[in-house]
N, C-alpha and C positions, 0 to 999 in steps of 0.2 A: 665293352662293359665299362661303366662308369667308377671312377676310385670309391667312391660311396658305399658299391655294393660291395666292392670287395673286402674294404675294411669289415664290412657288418658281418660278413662271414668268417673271416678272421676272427672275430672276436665271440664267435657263437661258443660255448662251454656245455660239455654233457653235464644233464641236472639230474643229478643221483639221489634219492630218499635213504634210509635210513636204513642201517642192516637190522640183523633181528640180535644181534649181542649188542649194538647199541642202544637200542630201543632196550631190551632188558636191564642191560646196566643203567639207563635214566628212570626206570620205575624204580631199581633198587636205590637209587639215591634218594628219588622222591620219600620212597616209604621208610629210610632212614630217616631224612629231613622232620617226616610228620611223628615220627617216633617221637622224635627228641621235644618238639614242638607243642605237641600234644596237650601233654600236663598244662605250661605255660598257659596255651588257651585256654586250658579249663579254669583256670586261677584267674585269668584276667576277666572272664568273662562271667565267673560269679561275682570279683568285686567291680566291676561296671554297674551288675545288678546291684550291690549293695550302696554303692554310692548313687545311683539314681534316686532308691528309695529314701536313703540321707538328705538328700537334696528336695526331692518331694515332700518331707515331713516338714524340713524347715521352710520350705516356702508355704507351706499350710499355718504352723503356726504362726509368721510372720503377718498372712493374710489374717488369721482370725484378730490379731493385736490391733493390727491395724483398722481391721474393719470396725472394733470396739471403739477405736477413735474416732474415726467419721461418723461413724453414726449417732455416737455418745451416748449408748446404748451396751449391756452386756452384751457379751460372743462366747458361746459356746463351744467349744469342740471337743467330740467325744467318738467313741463306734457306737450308733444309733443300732437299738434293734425294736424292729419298729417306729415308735414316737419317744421311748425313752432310750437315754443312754446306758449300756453296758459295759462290762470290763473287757471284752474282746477288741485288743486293741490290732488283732491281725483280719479284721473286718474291713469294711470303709470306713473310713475318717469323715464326718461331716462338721464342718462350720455354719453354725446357722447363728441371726441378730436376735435376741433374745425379746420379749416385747414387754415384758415387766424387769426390771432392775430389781428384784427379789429374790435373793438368792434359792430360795423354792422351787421356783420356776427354770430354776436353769439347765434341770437336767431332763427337760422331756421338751419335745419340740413340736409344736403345733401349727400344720400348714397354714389353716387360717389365716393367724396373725402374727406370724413370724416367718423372717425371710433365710431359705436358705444361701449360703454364698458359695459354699464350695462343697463338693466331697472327690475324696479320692478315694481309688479303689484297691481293693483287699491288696496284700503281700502275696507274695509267690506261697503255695500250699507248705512247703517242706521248711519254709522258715519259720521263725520268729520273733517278734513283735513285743515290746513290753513296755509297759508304764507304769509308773508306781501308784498314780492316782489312776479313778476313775472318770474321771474329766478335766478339763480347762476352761477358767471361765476368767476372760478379762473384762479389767471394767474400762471406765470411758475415757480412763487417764491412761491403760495402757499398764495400766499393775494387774498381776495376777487378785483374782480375787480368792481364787481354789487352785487347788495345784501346784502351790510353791515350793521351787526349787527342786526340781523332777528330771528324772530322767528316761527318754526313751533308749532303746536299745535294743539294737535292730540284729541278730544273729543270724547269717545263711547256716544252712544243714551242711553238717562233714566241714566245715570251712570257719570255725571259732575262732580263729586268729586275723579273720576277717573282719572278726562284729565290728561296726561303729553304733553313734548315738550321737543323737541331738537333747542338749539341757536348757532346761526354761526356769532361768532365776524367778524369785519373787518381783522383783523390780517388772517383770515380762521382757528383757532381755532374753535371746535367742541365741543357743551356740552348739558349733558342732563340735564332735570329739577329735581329738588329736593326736598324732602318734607324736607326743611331750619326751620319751626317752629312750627313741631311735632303739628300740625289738620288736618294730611291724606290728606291733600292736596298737591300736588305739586306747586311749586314756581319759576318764573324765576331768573336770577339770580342779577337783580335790587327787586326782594321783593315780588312781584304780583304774586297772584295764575293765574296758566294757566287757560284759557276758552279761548273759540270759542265763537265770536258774531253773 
């Protein structure tokens, strides 16, 4: 016989699986593990939700300003129901180029002769949504025309210490809320934590 094979058998090891007091005491760890863990996920994964939707509002408002500027044209954005705008602001969101600069005009939107640009879609069912106006209307220089110095505020259900909010100065300046005095709260940017009434 060749030394090759003898080493290889030398070195062969009995492969043993797992008893059953092992195997039970790694589930109880496990289900320890997810105990503790648990909550955390749930915390993390509604403010994921709610910083998403933070993020999507101000990229919404950002477009409608902007788009007021390109076009040199008002920009509406509102929750449409129908062709006019609503106060549901846990609806969609639509952005559309207004096609008269009268302020009249700006809260009803007509396929025709105005172009939509964006909309986004409703909030999760169990939250809440709020604006203090019933629209935003910028004009071509990028000032609010309606709607000045507002704020949204975005609440998840069971989880209030979670709200944030996006604020839209007069100037059409864009900002989001901030925890300003480190208690996990967010803050606008006069001092007041965000909440929904």
């Amino acid at each position: 016989m060749s030394k090759l094979y003898i080493q290889k058998s030398q070195n062969k090891k009995l492969i043993t699986g797992f008893t059953i007091v092992e195997l039970l005491i790694g589930i109880a760890i496990i289900g320890i593990l997810t105990a503790i863990a648990g909550p955390s996920l749930s915390q993390f994964i509604v403010q994921s939700r709610v910083d998403n939707e933070i993020s999507e509002i101000h990229r919404l408002v950002l477009t409608a300003r902007n788009s007021a500027i390109n076009s040199g044209k008002n920009v509406t954005l509102c929750p449409l129901n129908g062709t006019t705008c609503s106060s549901n602001w846990q609806s969609e969101l639509s952005v559309f180029i207004n096609s008269d600069s009268t302020f009249a005009n700006n809260n009803t939107y007509d396929s025709a002769n105005e172009e939509m640009v964006k909309v986004k879609g409703k909030i999760a069912n169990d939250d809440t949504l709020e604006f203090s106006q019933n629209l935003i209307v910028f004009a071509p220089t990028g000032r609010l025309v309606s709607g000045g110095n507002s704020n949204f505020s975005y609440c998840p259900k069971g989880h209030n210490d979670l709200s944030r909010g996006v604020e839209v100065s007069l100037s059409g300046r864009v900002y989001a809320t901030a925890d300003t005095d480190n208690d996990n709260k967010d803050e606008n940017r006069n001092g007041t934590e965000v909440s929904c009434s």
